[in-house]
LUMFIKE-614169 format. One record per residue: y, z, x of N, C-alpha, C in turn; residue number from 1; residue in one letter. Coordinates in pm, whole numbers, plus 50000, padded with zeros to 5 digits. Atoms other than C-alpha are relative to their C-alpha. Layout:
BEGIN
{{Y, Z, X}, {Y, Z, X}, {Y, Z, X}, NUM, A}
...
//
This chain:
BEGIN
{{49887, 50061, 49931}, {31310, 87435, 61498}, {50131, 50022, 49927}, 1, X}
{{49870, 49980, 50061}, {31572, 87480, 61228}, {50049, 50138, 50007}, 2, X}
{{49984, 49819, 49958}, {31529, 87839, 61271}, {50073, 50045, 50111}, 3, X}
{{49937, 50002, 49859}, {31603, 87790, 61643}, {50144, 49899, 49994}, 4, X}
{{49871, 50085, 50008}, {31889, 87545, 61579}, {50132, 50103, 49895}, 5, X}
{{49847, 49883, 50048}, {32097, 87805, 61321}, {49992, 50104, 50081}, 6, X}
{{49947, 49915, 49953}, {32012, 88076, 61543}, {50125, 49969, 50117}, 7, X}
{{49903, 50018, 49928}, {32225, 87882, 61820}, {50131, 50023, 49958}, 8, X}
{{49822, 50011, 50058}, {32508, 87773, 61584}, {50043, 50151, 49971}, 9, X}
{{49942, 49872, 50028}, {32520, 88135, 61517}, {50026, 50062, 50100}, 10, X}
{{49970, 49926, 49898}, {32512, 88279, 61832}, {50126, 49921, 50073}, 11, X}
{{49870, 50006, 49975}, {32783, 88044, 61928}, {50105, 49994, 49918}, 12, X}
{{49899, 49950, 50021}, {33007, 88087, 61698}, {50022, 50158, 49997}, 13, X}
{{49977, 49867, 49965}, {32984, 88464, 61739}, {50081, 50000, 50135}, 14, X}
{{49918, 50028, 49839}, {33067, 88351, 62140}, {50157, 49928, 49965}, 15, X}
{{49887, 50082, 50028}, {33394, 88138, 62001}, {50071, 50095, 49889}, 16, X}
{{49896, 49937, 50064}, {33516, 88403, 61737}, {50022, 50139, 50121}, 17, X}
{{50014, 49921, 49883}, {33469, 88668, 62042}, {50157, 49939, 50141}, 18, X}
{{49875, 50030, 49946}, {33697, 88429, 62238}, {50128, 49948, 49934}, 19, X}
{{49858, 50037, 50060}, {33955, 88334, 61997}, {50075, 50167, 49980}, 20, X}
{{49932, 49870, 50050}, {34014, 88719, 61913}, {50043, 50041, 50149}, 21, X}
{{49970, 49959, 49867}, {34048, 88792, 62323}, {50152, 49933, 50036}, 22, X}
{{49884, 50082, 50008}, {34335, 88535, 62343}, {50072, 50075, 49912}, 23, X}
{{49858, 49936, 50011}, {34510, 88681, 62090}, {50042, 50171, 50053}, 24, X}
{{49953, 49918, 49941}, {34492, 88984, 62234}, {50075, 50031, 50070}, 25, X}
{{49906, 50042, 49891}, {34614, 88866, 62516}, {50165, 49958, 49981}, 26, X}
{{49851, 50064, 50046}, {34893, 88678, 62354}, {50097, 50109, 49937}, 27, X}
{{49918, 49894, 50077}, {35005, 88975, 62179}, {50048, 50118, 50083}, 28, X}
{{49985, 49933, 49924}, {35023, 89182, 62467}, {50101, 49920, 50097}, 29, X}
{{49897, 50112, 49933}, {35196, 88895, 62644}, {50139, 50050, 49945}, 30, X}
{{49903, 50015, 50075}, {35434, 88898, 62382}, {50082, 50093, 49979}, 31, X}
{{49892, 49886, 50011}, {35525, 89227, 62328}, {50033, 50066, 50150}, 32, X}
{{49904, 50002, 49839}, {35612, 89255, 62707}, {50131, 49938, 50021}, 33, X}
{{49847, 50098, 50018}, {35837, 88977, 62648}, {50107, 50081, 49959}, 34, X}
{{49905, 49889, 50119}, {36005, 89195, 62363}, {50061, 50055, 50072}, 35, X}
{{49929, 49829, 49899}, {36052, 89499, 62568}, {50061, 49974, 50140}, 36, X}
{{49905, 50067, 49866}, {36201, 89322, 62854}, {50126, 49979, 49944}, 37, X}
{{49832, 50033, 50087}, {36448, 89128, 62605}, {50069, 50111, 49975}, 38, X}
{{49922, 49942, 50048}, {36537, 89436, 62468}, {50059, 50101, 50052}, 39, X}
{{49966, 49924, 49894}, {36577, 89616, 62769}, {50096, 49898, 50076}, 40, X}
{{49886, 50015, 49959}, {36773, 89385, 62914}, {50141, 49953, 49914}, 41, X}
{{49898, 50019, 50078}, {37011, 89343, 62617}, {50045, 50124, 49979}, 42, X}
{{49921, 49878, 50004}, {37058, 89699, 62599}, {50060, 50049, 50144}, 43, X}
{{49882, 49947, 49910}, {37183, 89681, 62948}, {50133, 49928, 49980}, 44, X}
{{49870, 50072, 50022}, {37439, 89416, 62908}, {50079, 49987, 49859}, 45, X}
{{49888, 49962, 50088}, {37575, 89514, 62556}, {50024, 50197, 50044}, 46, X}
{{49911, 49878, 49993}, {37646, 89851, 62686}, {50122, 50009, 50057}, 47, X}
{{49883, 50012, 49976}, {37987, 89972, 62727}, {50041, 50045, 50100}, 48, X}
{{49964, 49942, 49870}, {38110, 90040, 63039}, {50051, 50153, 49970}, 49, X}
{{49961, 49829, 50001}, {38205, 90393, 63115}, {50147, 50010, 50027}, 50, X}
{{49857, 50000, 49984}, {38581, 90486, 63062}, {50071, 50060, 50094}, 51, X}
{{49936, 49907, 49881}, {38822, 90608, 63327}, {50048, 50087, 49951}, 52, X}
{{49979, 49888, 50072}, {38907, 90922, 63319}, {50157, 50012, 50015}, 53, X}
{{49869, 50039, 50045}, {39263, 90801, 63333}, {50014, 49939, 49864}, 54, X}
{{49980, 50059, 50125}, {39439, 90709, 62991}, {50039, 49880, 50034}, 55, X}
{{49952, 50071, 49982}, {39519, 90396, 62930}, {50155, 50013, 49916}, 56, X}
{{49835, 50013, 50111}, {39917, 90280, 62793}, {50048, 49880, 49946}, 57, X}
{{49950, 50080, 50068}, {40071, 90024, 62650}, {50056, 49919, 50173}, 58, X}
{{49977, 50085, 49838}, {40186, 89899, 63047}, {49915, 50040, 50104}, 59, X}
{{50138, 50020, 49888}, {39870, 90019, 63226}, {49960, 50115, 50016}, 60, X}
{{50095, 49861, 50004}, {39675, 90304, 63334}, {50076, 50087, 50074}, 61, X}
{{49885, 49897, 49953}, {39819, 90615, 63440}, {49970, 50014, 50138}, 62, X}
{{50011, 50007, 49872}, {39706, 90538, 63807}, {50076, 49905, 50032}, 63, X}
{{49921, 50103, 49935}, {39914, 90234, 63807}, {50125, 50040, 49989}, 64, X}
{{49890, 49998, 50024}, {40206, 90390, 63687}, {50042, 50147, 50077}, 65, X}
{{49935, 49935, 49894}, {40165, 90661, 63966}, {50051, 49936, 50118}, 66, X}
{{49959, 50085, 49917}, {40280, 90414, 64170}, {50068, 49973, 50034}, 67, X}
{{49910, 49990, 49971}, {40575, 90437, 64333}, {50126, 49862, 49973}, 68, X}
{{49919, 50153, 50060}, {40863, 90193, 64181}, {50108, 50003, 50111}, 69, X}
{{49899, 50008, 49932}, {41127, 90054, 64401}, {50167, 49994, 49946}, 70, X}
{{49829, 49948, 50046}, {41477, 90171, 64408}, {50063, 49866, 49926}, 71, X}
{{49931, 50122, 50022}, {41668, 89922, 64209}, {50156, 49968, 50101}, 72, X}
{{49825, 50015, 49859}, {41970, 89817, 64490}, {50087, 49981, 49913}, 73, X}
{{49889, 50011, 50036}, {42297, 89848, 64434}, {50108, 49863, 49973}, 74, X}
{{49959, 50153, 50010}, {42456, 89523, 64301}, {50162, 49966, 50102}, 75, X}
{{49853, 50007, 49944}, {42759, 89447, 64552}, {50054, 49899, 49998}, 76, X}
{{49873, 50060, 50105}, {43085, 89316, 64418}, {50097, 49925, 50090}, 77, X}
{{49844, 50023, 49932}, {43332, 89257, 64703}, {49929, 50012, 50156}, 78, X}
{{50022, 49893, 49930}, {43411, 89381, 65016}, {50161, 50066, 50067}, 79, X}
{{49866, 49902, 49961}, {43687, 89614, 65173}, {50006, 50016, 50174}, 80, X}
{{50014, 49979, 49868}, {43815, 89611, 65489}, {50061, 50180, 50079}, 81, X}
{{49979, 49896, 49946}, {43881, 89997, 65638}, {50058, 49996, 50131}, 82, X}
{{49946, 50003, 49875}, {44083, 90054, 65932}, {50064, 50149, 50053}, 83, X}
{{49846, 49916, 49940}, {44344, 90293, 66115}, {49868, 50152, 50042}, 84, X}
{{50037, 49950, 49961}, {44221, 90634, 66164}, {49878, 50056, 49927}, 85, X}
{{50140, 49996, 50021}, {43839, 90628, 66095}, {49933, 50014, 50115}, 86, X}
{{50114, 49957, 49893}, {43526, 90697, 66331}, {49972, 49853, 49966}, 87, X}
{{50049, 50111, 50020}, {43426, 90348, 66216}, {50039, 49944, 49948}, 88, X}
{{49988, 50124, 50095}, {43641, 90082, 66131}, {49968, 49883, 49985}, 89, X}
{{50078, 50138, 50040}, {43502, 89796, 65977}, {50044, 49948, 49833}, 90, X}
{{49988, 50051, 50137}, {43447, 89577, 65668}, {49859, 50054, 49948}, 91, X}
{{50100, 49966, 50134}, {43201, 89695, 65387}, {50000, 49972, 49847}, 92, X}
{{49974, 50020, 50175}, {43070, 89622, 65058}, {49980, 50125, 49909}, 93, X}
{{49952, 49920, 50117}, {43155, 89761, 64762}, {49888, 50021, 49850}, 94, X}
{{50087, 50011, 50164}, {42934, 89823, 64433}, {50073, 50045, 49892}, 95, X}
{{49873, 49937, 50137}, {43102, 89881, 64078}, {50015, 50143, 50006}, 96, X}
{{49978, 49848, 50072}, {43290, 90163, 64001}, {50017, 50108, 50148}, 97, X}
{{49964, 49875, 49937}, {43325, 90275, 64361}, {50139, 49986, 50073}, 98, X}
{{49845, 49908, 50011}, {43614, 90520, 64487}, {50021, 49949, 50217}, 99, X}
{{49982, 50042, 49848}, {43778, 90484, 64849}, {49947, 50112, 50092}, 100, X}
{{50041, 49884, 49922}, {43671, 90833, 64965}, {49819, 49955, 50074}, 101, X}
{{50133, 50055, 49966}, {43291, 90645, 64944}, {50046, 49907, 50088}, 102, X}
{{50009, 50098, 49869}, {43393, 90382, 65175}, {50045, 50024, 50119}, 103, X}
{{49925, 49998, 49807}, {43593, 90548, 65442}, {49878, 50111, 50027}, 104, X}
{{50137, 49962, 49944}, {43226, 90795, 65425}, {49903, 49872, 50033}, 105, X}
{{50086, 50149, 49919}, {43068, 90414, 65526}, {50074, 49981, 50124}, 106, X}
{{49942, 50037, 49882}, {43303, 90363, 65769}, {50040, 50190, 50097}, 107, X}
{{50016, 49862, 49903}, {43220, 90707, 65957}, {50089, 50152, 49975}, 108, X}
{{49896, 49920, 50017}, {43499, 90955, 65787}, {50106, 50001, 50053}, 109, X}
{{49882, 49987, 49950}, {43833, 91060, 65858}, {49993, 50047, 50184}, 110, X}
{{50003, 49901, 49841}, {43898, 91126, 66264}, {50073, 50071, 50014}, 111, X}
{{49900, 49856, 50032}, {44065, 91393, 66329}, {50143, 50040, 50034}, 112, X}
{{49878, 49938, 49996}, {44398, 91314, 66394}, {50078, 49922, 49835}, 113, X}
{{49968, 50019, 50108}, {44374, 91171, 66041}, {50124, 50078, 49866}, 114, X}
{{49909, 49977, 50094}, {44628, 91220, 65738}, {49901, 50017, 49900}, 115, X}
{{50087, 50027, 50089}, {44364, 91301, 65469}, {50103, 50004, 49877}, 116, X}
{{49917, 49986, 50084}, {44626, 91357, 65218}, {50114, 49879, 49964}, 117, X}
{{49886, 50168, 50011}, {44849, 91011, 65243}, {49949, 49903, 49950}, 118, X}
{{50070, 50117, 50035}, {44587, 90813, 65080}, {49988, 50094, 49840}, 119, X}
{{50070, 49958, 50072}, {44461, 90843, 64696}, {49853, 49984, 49978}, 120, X}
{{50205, 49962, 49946}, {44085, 90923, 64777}, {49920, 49933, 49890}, 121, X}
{{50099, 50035, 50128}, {43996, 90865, 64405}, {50037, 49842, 49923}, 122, X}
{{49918, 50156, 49995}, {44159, 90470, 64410}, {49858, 49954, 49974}, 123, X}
{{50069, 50057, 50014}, {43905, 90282, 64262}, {49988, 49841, 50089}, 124, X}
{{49970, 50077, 49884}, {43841, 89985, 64520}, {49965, 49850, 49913}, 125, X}
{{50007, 50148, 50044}, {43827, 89560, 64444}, {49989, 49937, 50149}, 126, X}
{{50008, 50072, 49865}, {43732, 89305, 64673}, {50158, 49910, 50070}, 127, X}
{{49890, 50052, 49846}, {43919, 89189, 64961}, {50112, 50092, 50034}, 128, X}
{{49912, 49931, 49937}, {44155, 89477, 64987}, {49947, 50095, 50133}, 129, X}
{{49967, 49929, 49876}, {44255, 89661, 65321}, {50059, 50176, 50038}, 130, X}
{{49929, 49845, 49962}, {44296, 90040, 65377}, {50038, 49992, 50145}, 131, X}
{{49958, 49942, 49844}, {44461, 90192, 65657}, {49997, 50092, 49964}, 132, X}
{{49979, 49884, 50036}, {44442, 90532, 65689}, {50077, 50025, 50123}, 133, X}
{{49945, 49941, 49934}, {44716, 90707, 65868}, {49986, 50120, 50102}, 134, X}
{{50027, 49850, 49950}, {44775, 90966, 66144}, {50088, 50084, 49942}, 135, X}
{{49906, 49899, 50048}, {44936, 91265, 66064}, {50151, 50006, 50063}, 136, X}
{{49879, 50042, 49919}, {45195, 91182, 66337}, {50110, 49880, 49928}, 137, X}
{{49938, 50079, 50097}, {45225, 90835, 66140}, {50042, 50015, 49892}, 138, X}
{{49921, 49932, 50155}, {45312, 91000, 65799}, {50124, 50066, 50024}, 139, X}
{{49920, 49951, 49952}, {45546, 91190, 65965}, {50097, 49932, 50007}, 140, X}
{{49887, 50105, 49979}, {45755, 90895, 66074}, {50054, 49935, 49869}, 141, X}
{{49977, 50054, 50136}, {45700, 90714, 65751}, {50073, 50080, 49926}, 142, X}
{{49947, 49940, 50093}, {45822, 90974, 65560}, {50201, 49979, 50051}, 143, X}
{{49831, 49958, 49933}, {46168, 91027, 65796}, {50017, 49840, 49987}, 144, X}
{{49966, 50162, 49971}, {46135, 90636, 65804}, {50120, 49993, 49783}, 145, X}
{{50002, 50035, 50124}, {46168, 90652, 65379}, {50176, 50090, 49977}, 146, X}
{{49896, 49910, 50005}, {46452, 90934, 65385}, {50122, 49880, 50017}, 147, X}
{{49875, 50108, 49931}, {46674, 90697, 65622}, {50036, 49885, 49899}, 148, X}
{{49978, 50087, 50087}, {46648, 90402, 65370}, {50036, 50055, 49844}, 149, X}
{{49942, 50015, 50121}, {46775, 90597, 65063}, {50127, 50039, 50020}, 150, X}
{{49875, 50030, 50032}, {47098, 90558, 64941}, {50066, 50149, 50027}, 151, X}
{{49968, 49874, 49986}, {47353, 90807, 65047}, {49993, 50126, 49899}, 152, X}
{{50067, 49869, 50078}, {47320, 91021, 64738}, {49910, 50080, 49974}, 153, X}
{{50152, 49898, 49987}, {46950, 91066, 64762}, {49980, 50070, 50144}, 154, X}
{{50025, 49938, 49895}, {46957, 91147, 65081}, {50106, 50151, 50028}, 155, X}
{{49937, 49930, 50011}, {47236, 91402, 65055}, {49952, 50118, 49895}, 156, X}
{{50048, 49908, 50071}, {47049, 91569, 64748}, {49862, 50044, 50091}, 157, X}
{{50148, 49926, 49924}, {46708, 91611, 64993}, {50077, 50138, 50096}, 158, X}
{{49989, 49941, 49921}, {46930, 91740, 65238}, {50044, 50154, 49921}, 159, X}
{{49963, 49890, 50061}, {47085, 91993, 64978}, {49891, 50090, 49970}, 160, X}
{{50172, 49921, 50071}, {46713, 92104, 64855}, {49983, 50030, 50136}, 161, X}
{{50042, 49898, 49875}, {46666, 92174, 65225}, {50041, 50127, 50041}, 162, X}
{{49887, 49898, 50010}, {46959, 92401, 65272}, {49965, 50109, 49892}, 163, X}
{{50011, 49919, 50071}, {46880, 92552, 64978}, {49878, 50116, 50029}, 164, X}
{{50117, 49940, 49976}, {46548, 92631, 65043}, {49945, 50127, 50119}, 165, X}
{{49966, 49923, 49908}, {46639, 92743, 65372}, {50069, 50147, 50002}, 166, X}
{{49912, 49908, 50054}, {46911, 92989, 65217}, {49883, 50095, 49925}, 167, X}
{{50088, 49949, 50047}, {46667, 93120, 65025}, {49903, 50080, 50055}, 168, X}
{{50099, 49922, 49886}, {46421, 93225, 65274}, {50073, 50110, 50047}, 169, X}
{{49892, 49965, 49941}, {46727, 93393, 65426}, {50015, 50101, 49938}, 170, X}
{{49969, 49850, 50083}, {46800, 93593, 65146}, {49873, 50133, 49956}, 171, X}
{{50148, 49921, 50078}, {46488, 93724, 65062}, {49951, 50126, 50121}, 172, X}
{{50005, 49898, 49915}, {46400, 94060, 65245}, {49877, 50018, 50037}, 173, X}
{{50130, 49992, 49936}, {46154, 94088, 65477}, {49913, 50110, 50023}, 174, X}
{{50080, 49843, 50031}, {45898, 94388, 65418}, {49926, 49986, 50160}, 175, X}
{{50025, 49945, 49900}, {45820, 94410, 65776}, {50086, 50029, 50076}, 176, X}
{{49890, 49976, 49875}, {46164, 94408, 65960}, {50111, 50073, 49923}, 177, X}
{{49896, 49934, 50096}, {46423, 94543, 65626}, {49935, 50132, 50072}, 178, X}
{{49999, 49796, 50057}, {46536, 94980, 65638}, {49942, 49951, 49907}, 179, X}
{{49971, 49946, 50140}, {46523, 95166, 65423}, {50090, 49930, 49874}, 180, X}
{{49878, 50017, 50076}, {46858, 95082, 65285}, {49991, 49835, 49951}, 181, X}
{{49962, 50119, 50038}, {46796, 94706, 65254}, {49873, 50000, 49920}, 182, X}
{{50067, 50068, 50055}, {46463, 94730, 65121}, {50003, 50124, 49804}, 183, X}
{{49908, 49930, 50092}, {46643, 94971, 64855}, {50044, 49911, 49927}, 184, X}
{{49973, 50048, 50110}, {46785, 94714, 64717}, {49945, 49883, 49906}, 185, X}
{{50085, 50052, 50071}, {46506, 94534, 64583}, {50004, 50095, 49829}, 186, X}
{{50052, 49941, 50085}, {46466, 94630, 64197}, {49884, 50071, 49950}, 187, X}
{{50135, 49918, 49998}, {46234, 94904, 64109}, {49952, 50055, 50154}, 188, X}
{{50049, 49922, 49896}, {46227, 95016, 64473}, {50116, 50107, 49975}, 189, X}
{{49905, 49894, 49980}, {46391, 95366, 64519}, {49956, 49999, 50130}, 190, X}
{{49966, 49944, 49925}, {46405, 95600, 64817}, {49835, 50000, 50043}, 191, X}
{{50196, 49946, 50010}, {46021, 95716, 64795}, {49920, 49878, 50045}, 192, X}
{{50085, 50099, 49977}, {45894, 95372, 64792}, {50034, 49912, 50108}, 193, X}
{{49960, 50059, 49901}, {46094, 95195, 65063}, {49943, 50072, 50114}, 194, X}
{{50051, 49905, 49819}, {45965, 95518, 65300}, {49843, 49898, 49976}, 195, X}
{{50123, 50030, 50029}, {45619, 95431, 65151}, {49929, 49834, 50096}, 196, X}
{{50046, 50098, 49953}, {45628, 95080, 65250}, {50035, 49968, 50164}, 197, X}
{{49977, 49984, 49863}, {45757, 95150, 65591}, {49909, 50083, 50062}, 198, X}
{{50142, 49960, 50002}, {45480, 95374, 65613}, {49906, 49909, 50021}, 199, X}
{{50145, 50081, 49996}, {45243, 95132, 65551}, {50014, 49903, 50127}, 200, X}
{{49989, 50099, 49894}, {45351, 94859, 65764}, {49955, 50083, 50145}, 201, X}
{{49967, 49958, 49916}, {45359, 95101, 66042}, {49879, 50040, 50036}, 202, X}
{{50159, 49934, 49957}, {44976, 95232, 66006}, {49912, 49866, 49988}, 203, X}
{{50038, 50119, 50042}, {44842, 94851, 65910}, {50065, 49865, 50064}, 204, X}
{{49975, 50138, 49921}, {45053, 94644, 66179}, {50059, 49895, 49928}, 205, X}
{{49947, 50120, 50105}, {45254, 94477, 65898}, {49925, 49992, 49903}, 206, X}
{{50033, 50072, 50104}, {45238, 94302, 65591}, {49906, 49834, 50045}, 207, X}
{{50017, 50129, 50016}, {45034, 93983, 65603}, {50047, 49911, 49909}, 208, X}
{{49940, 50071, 50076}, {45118, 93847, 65262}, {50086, 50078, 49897}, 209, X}
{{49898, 49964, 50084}, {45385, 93935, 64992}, {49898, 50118, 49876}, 210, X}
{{50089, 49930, 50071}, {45111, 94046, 64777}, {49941, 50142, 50031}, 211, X}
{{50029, 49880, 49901}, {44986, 94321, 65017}, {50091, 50076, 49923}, 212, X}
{{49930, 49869, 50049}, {45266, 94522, 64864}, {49929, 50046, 49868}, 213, X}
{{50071, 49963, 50147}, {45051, 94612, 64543}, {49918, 50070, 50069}, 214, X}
{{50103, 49873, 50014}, {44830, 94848, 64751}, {50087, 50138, 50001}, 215, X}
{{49911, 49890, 49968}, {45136, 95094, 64770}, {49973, 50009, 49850}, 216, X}
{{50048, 49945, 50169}, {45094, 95343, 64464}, {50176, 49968, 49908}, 217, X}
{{49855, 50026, 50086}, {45401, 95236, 64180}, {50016, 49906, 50036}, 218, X}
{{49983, 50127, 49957}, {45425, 94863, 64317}, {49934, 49904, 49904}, 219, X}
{{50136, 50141, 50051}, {45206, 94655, 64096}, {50104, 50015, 49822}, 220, X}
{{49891, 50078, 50124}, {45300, 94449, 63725}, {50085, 49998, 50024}, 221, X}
{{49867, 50053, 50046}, {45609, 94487, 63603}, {50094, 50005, 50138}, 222, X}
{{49907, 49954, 49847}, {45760, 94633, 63968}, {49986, 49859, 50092}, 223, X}
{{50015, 50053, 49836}, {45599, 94368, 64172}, {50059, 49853, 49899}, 224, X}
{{49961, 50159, 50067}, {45683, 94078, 63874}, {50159, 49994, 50093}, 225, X}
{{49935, 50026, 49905}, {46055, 94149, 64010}, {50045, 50001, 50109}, 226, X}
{{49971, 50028, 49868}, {46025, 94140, 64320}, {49977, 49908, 50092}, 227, X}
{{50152, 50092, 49893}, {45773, 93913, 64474}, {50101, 49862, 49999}, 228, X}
{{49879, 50120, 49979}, {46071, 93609, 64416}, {50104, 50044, 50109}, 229, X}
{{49936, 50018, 49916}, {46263, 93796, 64647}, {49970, 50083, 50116}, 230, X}
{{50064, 49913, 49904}, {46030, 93944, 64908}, {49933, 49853, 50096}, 231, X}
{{50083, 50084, 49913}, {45888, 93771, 65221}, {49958, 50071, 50114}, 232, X}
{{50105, 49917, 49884}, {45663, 93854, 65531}, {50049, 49894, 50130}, 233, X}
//
């Protein structure tokens, strides 16, 4: 009987170290599943994302800064009122630093029986002033208006500068209607060159300008320096 009683205790603990070693088998296989999970999913979430293949900058990525920026507007200062002979008169504003030629191009340009010349174009503008722009008819008056109001001496010296000017024209010899003999007495013309230029006129329908006389051969520098003060067409 004792024989039969240790063979049990032996045969079960052979059955109980049989199942304690199966368990850990188990457990260890358990376990290192665990592992390889953890460390699979820690090597997804410490990895680093993948970089764009844009740079980055110091104010953002070079896709944000293809990005179209908006015009900065023009800060306006005043405004100006435009009138008289324009395609569009009105009031408009003004931004620093601008000229009147820019505002009467806001108010549609000059029309065309405009004075472009009676205004200074490059007048830097301030708020609340008023252009007018003139006609050419109205400058006209103004001017004869300005004459009448100066004092008899100034007006007696314009009239003398007219006269003069007039006289002048007068004297001066006309290379399409002078002879021979008058256009002889220009300096540096002789006999030869007065035919010459009567010649020419005569195959060429005239002189157009004073200058024209320099295609005749012997006419040019020093010949035409004195003459051309007292030559006209």
């Amino acid at each position: 009987m004792q024989k039969v009683r240790k063979g049990l205790v032996t045969a079960l603990l052979f059955l109980l170290t049989l199942g304690m070693g199966g368990c850990r088998r188990d457990s260890s296989v358990y376990t290192a599943g665990v592992e390889e999970t953890v460390q699979i999913q820690t090597s997804q979430t410490t990895e680093k994302p993948a970089h764009s293949d844009l740079p980055e900058t110091e104010s953002g990525t070079e896709e944000e800064l293809r990005e179209p920026q908006p015009e900065t507007a023009r800060q306006t200062v005043g405004y100006v009122h435009i009138c008289g002979a324009v395609n569009c008169p009105g009031v408009y504003p003004i931004y620093p630093g601008m000229r009147l030629f820019e505002a009467i191009e806001l108010a549609g340009g000059f029309s065309q029986e405009a004075d472009e010349t009676w205004l200074n174009q490059a007048q830097q503008l301030q708020d609340g002033q008023r252009w007018y722009v003139y006609t050419r008819e109205q400058t006209q008056e103004l001017s004869q208006s300005q004459t009448q109001q100066m004092d008899p001496a100034a007006q007696q010296s314009v009239q003398d500068g007219q006269q003069l000017q007039q006289a002048d024209e007068t004297d001066r010899v006309n290379l399409n209607t002078a002879d021979k003999d008058t256009l002889m007495s220009l300096p540096g013309i002789g006999e030869a060159r007065a035919e010459a230029i009567i010649q020419y006129r005569t195959e060429h329908g005239g002189f157009t300008a004073i200058e024209e006389i320099q295609q005749i051969s012997g006419i040019k520098g020093a010949v035409y320096s004195k003459i051309e003060d007292r030559i006209t067409v």
